[in-house]
C-alpha positions as a Markdown table, in Angstrom:
| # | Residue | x | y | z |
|---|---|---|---|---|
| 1 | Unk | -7.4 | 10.9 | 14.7 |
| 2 | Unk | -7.2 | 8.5 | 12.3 |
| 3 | Unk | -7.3 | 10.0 | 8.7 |
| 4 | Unk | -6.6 | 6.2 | 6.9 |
| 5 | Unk | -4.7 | 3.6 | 7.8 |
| 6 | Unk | -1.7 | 3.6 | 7.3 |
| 7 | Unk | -0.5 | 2.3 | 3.7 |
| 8 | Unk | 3.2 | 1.3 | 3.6 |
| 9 | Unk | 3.5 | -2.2 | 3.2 |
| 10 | Unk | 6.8 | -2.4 | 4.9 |
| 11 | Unk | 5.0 | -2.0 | 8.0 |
| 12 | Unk | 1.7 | -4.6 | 8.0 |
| 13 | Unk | 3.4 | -7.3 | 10.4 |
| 14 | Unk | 1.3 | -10.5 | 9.2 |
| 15 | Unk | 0.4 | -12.5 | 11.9 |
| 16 | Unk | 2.4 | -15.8 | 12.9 |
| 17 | Unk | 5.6 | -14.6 | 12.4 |
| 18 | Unk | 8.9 | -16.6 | 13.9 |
| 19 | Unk | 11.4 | -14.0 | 15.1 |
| 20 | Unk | 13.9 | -16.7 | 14.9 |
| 21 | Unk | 13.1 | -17.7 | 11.5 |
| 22 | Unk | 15.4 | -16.5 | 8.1 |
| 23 | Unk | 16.4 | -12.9 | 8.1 |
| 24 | Unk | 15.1 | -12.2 | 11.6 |
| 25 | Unk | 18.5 | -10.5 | 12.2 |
| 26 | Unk | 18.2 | -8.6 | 9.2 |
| 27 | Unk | 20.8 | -10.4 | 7.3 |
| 28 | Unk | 20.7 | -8.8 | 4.0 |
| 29 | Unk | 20.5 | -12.4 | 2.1 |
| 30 | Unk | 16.9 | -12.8 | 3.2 |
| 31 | Unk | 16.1 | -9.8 | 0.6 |
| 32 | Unk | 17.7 | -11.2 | -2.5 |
| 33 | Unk | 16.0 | -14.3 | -4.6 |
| 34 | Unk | 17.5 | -17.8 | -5.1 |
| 35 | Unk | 16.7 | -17.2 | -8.8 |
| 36 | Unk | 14.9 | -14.2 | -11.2 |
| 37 | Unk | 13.6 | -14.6 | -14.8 |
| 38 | Unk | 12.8 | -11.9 | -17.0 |
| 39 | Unk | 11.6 | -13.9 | -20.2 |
| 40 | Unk | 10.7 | -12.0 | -23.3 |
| 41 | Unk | 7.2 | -13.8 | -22.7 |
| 42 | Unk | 7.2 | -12.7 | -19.1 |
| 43 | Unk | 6.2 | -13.2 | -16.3 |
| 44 | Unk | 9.4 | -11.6 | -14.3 |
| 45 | Unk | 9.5 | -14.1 | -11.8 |
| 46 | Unk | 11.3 | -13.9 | -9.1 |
| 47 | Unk | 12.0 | -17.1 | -6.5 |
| 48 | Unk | 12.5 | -17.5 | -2.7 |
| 49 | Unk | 13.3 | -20.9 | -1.9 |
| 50 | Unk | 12.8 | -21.5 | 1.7 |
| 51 | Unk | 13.1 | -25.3 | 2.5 |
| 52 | Unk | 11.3 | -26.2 | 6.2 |
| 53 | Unk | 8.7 | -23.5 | 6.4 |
| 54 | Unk | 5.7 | -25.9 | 4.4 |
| 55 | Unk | 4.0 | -22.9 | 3.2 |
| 56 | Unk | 4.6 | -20.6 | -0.1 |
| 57 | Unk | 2.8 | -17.7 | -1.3 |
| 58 | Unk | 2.4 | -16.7 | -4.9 |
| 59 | Unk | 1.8 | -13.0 | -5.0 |
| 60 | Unk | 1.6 | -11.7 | -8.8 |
| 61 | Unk | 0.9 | -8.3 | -9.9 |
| 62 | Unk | -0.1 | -6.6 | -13.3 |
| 63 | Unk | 0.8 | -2.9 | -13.6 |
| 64 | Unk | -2.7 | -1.2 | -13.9 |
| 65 | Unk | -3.3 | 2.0 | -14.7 |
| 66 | Unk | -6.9 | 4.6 | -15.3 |
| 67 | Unk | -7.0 | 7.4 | -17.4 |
| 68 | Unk | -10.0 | 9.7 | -15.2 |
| 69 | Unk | -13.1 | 8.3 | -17.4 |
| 70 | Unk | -12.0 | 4.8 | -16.0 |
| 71 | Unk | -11.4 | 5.7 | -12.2 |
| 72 | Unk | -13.0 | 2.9 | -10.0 |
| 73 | Unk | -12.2 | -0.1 | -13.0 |
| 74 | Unk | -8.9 | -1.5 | -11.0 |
| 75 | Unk | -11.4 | -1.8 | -7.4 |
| 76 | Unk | -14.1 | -3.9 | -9.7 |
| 77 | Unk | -11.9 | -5.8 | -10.9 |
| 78 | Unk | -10.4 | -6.3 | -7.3 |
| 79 | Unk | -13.5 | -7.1 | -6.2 |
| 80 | Unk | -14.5 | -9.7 | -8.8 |
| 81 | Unk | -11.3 | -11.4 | -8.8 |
| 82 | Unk | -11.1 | -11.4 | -4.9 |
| 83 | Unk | -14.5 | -13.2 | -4.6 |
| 84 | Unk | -13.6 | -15.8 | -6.8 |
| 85 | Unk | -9.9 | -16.4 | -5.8 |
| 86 | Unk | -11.7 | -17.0 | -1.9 |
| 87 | Unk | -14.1 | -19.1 | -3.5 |
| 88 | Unk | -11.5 | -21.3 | -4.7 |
| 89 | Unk | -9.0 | -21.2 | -2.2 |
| 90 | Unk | -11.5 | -22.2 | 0.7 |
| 91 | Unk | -11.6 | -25.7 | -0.5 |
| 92 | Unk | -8.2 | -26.2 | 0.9 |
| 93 | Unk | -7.9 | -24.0 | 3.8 |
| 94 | Unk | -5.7 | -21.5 | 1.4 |
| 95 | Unk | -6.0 | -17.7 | 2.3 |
| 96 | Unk | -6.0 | -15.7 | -1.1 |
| 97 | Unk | -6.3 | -11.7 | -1.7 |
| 98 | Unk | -6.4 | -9.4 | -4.2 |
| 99 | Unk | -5.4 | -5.5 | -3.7 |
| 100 | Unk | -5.3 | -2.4 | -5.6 |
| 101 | Unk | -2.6 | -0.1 | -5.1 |
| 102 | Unk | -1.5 | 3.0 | -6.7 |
| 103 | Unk | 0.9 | 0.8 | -9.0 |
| 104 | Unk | -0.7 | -2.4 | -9.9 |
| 105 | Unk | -3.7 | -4.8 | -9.1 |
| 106 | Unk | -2.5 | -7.3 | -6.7 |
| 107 | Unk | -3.0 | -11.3 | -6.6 |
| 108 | Unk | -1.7 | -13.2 | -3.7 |
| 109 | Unk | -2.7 | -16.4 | -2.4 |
| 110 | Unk | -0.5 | -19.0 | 0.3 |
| 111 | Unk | -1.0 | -22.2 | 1.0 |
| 112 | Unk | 0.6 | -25.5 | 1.8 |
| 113 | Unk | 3.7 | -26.2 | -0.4 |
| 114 | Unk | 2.5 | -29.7 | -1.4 |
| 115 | Unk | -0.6 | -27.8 | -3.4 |
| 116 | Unk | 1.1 | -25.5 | -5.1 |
| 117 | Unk | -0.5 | -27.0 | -8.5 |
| 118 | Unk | -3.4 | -26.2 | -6.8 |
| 119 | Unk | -2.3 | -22.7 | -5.9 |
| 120 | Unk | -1.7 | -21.5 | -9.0 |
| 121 | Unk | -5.1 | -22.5 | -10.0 |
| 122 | Unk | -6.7 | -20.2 | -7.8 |
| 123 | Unk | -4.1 | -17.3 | -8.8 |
| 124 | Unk | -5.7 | -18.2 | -12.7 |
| 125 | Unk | -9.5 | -17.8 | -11.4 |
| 126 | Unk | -8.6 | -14.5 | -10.4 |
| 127 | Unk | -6.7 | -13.9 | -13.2 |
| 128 | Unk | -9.6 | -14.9 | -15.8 |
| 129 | Unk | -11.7 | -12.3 | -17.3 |
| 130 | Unk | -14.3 | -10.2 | -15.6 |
| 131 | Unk | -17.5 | -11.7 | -15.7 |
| 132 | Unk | -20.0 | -9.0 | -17.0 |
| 133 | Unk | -23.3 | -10.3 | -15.1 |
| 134 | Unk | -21.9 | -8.9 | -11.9 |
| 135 | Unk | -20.6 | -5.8 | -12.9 |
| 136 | Unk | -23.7 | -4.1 | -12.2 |
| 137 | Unk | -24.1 | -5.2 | -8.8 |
| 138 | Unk | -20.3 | -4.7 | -8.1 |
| 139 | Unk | -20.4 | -1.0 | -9.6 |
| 140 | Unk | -23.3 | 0.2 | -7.4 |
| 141 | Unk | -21.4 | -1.3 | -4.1 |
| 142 | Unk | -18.4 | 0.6 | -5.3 |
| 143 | Unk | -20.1 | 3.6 | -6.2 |
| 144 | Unk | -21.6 | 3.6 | -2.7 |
| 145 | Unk | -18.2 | 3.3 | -1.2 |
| 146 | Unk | -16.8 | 6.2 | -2.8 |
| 147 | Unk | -20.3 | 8.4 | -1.9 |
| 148 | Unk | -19.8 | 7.7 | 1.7 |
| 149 | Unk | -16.1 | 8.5 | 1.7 |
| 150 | Unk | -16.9 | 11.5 | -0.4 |
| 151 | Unk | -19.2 | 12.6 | 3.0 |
| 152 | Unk | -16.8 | 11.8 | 5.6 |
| 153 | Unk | -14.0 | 14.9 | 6.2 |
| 154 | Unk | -11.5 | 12.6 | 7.0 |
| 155 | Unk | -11.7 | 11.3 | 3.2 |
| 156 | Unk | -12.1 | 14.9 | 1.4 |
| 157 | Unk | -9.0 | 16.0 | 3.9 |
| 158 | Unk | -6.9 | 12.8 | 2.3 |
| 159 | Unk | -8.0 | 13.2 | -1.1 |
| 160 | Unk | -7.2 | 17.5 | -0.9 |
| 161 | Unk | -3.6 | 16.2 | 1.3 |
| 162 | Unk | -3.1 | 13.7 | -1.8 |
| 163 | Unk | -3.5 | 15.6 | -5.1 |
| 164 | Unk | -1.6 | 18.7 | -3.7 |
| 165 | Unk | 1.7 | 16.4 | -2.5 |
| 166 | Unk | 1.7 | 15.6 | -6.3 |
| 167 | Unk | -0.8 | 12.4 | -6.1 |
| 168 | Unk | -2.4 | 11.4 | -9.1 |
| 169 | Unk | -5.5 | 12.8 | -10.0 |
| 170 | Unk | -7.2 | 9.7 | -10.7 |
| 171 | Unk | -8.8 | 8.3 | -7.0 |
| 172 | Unk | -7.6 | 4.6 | -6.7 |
| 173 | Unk | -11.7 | 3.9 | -5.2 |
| 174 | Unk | -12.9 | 5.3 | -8.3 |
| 175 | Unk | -14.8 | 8.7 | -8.8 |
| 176 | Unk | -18.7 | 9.5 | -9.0 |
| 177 | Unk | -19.0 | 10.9 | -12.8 |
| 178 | Unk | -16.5 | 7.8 | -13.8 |
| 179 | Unk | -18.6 | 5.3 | -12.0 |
| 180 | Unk | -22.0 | 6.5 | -12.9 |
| 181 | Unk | -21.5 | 6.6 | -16.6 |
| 182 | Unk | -19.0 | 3.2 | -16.3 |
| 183 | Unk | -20.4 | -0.1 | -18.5 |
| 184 | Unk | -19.0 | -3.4 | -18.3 |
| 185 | Unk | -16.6 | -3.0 | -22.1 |
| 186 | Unk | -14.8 | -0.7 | -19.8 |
| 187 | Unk | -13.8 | -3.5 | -17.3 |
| 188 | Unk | -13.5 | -5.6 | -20.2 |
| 189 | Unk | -11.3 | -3.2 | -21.8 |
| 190 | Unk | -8.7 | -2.2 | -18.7 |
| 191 | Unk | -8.5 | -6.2 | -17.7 |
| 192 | Unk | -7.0 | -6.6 | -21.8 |
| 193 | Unk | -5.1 | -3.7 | -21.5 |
| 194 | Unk | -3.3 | -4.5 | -18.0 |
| 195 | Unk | -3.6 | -8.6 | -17.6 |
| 196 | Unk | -0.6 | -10.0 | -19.7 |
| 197 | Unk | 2.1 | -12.4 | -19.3 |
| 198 | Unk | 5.1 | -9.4 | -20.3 |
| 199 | Unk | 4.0 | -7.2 | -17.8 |
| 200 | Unk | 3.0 | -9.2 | -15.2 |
| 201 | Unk | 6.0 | -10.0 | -12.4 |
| 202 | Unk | 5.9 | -13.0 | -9.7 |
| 203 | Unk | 7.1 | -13.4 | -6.3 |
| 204 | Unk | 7.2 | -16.9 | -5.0 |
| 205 | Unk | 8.5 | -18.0 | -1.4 |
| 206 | Unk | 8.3 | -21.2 | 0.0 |
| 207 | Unk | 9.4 | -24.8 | 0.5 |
| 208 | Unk | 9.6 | -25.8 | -3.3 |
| 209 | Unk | 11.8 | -27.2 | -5.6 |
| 210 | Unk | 12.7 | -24.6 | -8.1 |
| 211 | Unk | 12.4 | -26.9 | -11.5 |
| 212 | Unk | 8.7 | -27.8 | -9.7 |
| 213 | Unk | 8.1 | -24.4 | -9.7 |
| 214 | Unk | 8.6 | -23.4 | -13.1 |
| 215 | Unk | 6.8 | -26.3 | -14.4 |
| 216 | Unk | 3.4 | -25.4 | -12.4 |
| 217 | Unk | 4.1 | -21.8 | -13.4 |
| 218 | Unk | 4.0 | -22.6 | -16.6 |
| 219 | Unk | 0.3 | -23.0 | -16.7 |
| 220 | Unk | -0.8 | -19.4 | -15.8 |
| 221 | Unk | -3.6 | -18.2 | -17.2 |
| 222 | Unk | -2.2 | -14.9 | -18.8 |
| 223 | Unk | -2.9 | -13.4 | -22.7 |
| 224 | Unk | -0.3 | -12.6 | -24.2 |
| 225 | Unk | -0.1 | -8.5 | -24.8 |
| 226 | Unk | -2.1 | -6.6 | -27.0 |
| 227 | Unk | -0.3 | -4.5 | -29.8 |
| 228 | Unk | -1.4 | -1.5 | -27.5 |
| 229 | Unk | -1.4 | -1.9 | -24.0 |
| 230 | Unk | -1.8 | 1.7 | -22.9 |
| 231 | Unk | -3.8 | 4.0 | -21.3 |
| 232 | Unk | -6.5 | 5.9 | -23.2 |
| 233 | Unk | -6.6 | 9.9 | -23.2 |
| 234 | Unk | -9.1 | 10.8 | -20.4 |
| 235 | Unk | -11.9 | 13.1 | -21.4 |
| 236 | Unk | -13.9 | 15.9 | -19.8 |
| 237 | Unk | -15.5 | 14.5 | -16.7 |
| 238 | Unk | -17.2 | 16.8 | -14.2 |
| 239 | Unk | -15.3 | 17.1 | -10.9 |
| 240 | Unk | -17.2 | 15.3 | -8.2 |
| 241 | Unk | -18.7 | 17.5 | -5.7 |
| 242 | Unk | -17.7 | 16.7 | -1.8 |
| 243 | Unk | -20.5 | 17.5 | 0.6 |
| 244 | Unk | -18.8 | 16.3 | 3.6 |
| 245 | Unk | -20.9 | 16.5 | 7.1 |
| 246 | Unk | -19.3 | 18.9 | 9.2 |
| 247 | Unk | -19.7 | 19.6 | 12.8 |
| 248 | Unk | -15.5 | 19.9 | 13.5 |
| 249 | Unk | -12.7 | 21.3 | 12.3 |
| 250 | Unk | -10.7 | 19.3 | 10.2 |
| 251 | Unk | -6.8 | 20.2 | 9.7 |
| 252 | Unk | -3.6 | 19.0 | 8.1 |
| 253 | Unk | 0.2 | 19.7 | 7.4 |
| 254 | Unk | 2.0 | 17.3 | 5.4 |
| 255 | Unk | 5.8 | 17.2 | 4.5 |
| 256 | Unk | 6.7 | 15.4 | 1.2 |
| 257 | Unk | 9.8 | 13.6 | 2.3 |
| 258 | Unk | 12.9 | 14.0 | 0.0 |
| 259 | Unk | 14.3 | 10.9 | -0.1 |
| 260 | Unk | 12.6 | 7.4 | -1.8 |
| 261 | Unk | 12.5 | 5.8 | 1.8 |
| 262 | Unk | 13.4 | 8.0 | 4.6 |
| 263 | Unk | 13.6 | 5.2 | 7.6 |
| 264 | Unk | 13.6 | 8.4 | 9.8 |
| 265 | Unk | 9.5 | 9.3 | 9.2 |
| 266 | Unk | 9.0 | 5.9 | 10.4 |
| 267 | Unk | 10.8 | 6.7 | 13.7 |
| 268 | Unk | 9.4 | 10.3 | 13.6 |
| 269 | Unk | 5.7 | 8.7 | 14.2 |
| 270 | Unk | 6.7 | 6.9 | 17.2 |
| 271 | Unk | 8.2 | 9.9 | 18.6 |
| 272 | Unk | 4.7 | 12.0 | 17.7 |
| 273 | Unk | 2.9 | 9.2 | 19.0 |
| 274 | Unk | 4.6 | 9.7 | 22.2 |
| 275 | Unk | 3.9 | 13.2 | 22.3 |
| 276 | Unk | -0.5 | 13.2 | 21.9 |
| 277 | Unk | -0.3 | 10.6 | 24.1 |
| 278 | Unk | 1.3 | 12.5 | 26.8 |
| 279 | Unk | -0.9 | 16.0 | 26.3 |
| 280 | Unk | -3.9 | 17.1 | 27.1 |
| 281 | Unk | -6.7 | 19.1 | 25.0 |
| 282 | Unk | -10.3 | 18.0 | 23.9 |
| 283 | Unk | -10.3 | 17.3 | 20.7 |
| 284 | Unk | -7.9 | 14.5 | 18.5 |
| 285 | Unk | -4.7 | 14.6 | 16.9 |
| 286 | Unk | -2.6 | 12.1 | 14.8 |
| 287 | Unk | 0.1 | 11.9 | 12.9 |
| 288 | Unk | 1.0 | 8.8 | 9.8 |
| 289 | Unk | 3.4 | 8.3 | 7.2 |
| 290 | Unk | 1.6 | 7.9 | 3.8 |
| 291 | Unk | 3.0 | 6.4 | -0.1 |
| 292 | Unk | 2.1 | 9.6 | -2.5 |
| 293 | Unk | 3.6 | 9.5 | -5.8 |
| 294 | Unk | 6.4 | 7.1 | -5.2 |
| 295 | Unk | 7.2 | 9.5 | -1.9 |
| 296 | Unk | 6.8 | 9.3 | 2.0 |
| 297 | Unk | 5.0 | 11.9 | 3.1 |
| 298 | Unk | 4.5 | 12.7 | 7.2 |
| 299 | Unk | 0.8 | 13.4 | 7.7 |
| 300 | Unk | -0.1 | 15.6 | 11.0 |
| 301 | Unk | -3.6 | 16.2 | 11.4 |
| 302 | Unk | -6.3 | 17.2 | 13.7 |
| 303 | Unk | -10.2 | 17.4 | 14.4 |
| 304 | Unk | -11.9 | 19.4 | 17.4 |
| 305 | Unk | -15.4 | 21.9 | 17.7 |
| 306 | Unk | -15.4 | 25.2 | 17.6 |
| 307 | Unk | -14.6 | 25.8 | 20.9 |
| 308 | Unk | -11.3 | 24.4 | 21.2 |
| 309 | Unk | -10.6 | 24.5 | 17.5 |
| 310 | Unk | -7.8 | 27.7 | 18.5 |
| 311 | Unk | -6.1 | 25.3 | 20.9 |
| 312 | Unk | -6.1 | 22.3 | 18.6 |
| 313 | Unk | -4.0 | 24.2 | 15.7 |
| 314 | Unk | -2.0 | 25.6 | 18.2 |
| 315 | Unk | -1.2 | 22.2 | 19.1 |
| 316 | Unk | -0.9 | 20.8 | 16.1 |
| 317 | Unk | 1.7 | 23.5 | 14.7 |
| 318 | Unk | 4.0 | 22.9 | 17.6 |
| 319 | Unk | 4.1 | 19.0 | 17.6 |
| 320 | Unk | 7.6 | 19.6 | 15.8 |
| 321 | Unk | 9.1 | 21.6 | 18.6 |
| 322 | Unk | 7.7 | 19.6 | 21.2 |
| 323 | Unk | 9.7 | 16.5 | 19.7 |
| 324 | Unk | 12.7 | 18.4 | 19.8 |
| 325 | Unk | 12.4 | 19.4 | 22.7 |
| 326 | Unk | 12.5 | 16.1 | 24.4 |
| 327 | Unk | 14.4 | 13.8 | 21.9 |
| 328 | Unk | 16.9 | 11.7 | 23.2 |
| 329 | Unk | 19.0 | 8.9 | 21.8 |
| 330 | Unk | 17.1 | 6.4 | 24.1 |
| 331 | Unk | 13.8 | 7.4 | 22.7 |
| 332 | Unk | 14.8 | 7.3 | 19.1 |
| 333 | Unk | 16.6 | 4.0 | 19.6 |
| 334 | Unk | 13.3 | 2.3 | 21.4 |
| 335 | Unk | 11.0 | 3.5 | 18.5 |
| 336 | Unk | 13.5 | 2.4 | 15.4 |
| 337 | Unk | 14.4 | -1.0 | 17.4 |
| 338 | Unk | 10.2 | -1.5 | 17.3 |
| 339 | Unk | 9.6 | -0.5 | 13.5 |
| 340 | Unk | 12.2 | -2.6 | 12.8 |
| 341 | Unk | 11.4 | -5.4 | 14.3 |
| 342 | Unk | 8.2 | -4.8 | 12.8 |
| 343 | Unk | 9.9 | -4.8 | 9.1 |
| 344 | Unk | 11.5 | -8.5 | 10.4 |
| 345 | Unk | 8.5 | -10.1 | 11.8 |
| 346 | Unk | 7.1 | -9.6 | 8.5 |
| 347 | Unk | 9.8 | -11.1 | 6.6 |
| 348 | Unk | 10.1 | -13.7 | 8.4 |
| 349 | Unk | 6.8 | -15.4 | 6.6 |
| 350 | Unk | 6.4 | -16.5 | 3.2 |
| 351 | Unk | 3.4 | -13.8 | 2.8 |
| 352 | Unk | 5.2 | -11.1 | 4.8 |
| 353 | Unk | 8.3 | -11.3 | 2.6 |
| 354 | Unk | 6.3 | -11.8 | -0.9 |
| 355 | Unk | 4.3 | -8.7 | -0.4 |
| 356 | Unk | 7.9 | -7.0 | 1.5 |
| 357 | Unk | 9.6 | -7.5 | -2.5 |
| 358 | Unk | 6.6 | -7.3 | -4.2 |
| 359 | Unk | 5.7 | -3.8 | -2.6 |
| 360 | Unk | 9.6 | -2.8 | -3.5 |
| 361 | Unk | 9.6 | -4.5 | -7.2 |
| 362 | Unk | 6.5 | -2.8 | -8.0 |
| 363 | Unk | 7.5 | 1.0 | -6.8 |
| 364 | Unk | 10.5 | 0.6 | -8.8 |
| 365 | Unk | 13.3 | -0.2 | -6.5 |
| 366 | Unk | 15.6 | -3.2 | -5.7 |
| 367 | Unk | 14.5 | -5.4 | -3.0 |
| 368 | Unk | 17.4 | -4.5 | -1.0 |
| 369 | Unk | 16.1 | -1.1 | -0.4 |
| 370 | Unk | 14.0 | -2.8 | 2.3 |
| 371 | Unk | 17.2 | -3.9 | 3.7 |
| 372 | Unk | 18.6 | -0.3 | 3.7 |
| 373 | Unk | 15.8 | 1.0 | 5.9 |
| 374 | Unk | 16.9 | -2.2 | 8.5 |
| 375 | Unk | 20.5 | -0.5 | 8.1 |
| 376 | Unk | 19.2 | 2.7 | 9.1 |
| 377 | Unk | 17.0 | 1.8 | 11.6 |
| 378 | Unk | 19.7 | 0.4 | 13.3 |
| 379 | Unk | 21.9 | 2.8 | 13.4 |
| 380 | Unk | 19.9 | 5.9 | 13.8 |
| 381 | Unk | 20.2 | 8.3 | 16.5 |
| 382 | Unk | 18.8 | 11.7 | 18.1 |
| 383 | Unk | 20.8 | 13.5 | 15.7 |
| 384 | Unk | 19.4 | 11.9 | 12.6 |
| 385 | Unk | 16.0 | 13.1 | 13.9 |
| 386 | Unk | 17.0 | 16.4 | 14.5 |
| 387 | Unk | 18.3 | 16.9 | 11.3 |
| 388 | Unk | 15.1 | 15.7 | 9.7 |
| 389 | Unk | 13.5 | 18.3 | 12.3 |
| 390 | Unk | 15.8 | 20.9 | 10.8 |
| 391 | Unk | 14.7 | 20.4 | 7.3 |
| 392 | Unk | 10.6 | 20.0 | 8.5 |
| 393 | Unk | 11.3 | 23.4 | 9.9 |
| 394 | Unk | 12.9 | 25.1 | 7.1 |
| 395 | Unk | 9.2 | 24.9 | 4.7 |
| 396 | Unk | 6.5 | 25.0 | 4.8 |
| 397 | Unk | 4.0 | 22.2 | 4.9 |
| 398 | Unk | 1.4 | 22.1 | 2.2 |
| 399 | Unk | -2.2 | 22.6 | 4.5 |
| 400 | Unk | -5.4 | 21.7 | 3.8 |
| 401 | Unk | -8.6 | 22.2 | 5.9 |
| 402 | Unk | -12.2 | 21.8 | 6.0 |
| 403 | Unk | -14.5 | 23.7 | 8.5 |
| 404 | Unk | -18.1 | 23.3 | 10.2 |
């Protein structure tokens, strides 16, 4: 079972990745920039110079934030922004994006080093202000999005697994009562409140020249802050009402993981993995490592009908055991050496190592945290994952279900 995919950006390999490019062997420099600024007039910028690759990505990100009677804003403003950044960036065979995650909204775009004025020009069209004549259209598509996720268990199940591992309670798609009663000086209003040069940081990689870099930065198209830039008090909006369609039972255990970045979860899926793969049973298991509050947390769950529902939990509840019982250092060592070189593919492209930092910068930590999960990979063992058992085993999970 697939609950949602899965949400750490340290492991979305990008595609076209050179194994034997920079920092394929982990070396710790790949991590650290050629040169930051933090300007009183912002934006913290922060430069990877990487001479022979022909490509750089721009990937800037504002922190963003709703109070509850604003939930859904930051995903219209994704989706206005991302529409016209591809607009713009087709013209020259760019590929541009723009994400919402639970910190910031999220502008990248990559293309070839010699366009870089260009570049930055499509960053600014998403960067401009929300145009109001499409909000209507773009709040009833998002509305409908969160409707249809608000009928499907495996989104109530998330949302439940979410709020009670300390998630906020603001929904990053955006909730019914906020959207229904949501006009466009709302938009207006979170894009002033967010989109400014002081809070905005910048990761660039690529083949550029760092004095050429500056100079085109110079030109974004960011305000200035406003005297406030905060979030307003939310108010009293009904809950929304989940009427998921039912015909299974739905379960999950979760384990909020102690520390920031515990490389052993990572490993601790594999190993899972490894186990459904190898049983029986009619009905679906699954197990993911999800971002909630600035925490991993290891998601188990499972689906199945009535009829085998019994055999499903017991199944479910002993996946820990059954890892224990046939760990060995091989196995662990297999499954790290693959996340990891998972982690490298990824940084070994200008995109893959932009949204690698970016990812880090924006949750608060130094980029050479991503390097200390390589470190740990590396070096971990059976008896790392056994002591990660022991401490699974010692609480208990926080639960949530939904039945037929």
């Amino acid at each position: 079972m697939n609950l949602l995919l899965l949400v750490l950006g340290i492991l979305l390999p990008s595609p076209g990745g050179d194994p034997g490019s920079p920092g394929a062997h982990g070396n710790p420099e790949v991590f650290q920039a050629d040169l930051v600024l933090r300007p009183a007039a912002g934006p913290e910028t922060h430069l990877f110079l990487r001479p022979g690759q022909q490509v750089v990505t721009l990937r800037l990100s504002v922190p963003l934030g709703e109070s509850e009677e604003e939930a859904g804003a930051g995903q219209i403003l994704r989706s206005l922004a991302d529409d016209r950044m591809r607009s713009m960036a087709r013209r020259i065979g760019a590929r541009s994006r723009v994400s919402r995650t639970p910190e910031a909204l999220v502008y990248d775009v990559s293309g070839p080093a010699s366009e870089l004025d260009f570049l930055v020009r499509v960053l600014n069209e998403g960067l401009r202000p929300p145009e109001p004549d499409r909000f209507n259209q773009v709040r009833r598509d998002q509305l409908a999005e969160v409707l249809r996720r608000q009928e499907t268990p495996q989104g109530v199940l998330a949302l439940r697994i979410r709020e009670a591992a300390g998630g906020s309670r603001v929904p990053l798609l955006g909730s019914t009562p906020a959207l229904e009663r949501m006009h466009a000086g709302v938009i207006q209003a979170v894009w002033e409140r967010s989109h400014a040069r002081e809070r905005a940081r910048l990761v660039l990689v690529g083949d550029v020249v760092a004095e050429v870099a500056l100079a085109a930065l110079a030109d974004l198209g960011l305000p200035p802050s406003p005297p406030s830039p905060v979030t307003p008090p939310g108010g009293s909006l009904p809950q929304p009402r989940f009427s998921p369609e039912v015909i299974r039972h739905w379960v999950a255990d979760a384990w909020p993981l102690d520390r920031p970045r515990d490389a052993r979860a990572l490993v601790m899926v594999g190993l899972l993995g490894d186990r459904l793969q190898s049983g029986g049973g009619d009905y679906e298991l699954g197990a993911e490592v999800w971002e909630i509050a600035g925490r991993w947390t290891l998601v188990v769950s499972g689906a199945a009908y009535p009829r085998t529902q019994q055999a499903m939990r017991t199944r479910l509840r002993g996946l820990l055991a059954e890892v224990g019982g046939t760990l060995s250092d091989e196995s662990v060592r297999t499954h790290a050496a693959r996340v990891r070189g998972d982690i490298l593919l990824q940084a070994a492209t200008p995109w893959g190592l932009a949204e690698l930092v970016g990812h880090a910068l924006d949750a608060g930590l130094e980029p050479r945290s991503i390097q200390t999960v390589l470190d740990d990979l590396a070096r971990m063992e059976a008896s790392d994952i056994r002591a990660l058992l022991a401490d699974l085993g010692s609480r208990s999970p926080l639960q949530q279900e939904i039945r037929p």
